[in-house]
C-alpha positions as CSV (number, residue, x, y, z in Angstrom):
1,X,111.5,-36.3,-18.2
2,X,108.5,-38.0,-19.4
3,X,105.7,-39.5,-17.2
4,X,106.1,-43.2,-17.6
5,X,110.1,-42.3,-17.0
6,X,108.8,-40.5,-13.4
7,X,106.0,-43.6,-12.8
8,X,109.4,-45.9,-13.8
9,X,111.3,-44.0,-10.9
10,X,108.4,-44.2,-8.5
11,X,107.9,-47.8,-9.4
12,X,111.4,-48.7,-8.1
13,X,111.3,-46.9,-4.9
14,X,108.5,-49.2,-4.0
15,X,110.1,-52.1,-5.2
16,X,107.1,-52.9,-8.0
17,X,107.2,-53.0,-11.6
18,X,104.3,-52.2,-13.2
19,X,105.1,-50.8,-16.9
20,X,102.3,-49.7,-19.2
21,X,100.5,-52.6,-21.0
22,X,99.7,-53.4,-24.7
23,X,96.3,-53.4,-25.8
24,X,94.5,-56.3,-27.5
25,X,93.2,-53.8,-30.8
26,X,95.2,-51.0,-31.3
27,X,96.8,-49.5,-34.4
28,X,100.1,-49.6,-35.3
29,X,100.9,-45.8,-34.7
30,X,98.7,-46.9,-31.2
31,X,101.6,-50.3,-30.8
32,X,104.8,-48.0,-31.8
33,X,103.8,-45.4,-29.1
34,X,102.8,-48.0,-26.3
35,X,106.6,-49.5,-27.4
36,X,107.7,-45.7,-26.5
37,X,105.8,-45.6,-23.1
38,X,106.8,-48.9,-22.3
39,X,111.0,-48.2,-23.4
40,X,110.9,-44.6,-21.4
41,X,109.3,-46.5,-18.0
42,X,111.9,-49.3,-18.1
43,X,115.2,-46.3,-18.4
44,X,113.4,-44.3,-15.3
45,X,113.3,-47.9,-13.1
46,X,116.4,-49.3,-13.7
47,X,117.8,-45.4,-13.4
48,X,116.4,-45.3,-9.9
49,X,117.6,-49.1,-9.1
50,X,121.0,-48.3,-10.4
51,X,121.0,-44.8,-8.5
52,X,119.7,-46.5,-5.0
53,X,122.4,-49.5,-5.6
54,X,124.9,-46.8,-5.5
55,X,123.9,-44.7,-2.2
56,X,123.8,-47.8,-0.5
């Protein structure tokens, strides 16, 4: 599991969402691996939503 999937998880269990941001002047390898951290947050946060919607 990658960090921004963990923060995702964490994020959802507080009821915030707060994914990682895209900078005004960044390259493109910069863009494509923001696009990663942003992708991996969003599968750990709607992992833990679907996960808690179940238990309860």
């Amino acid at each position: 599991m990658s960090a921004y999937y963990q923060k995702g998880r964490a994020d959802a269990a507080k009821g915030k969402f707060d994914p990682p941001k895209h900078m005004i002047f960044e390259s493109k390898n910069e863009g494509e691996k923001r696009e990663q951290e942003i992708q991996e947050y969003r599968e750990g946060y709607y992992d833990k939503l679907r996960e808690m919607k179940r238990t309860s």
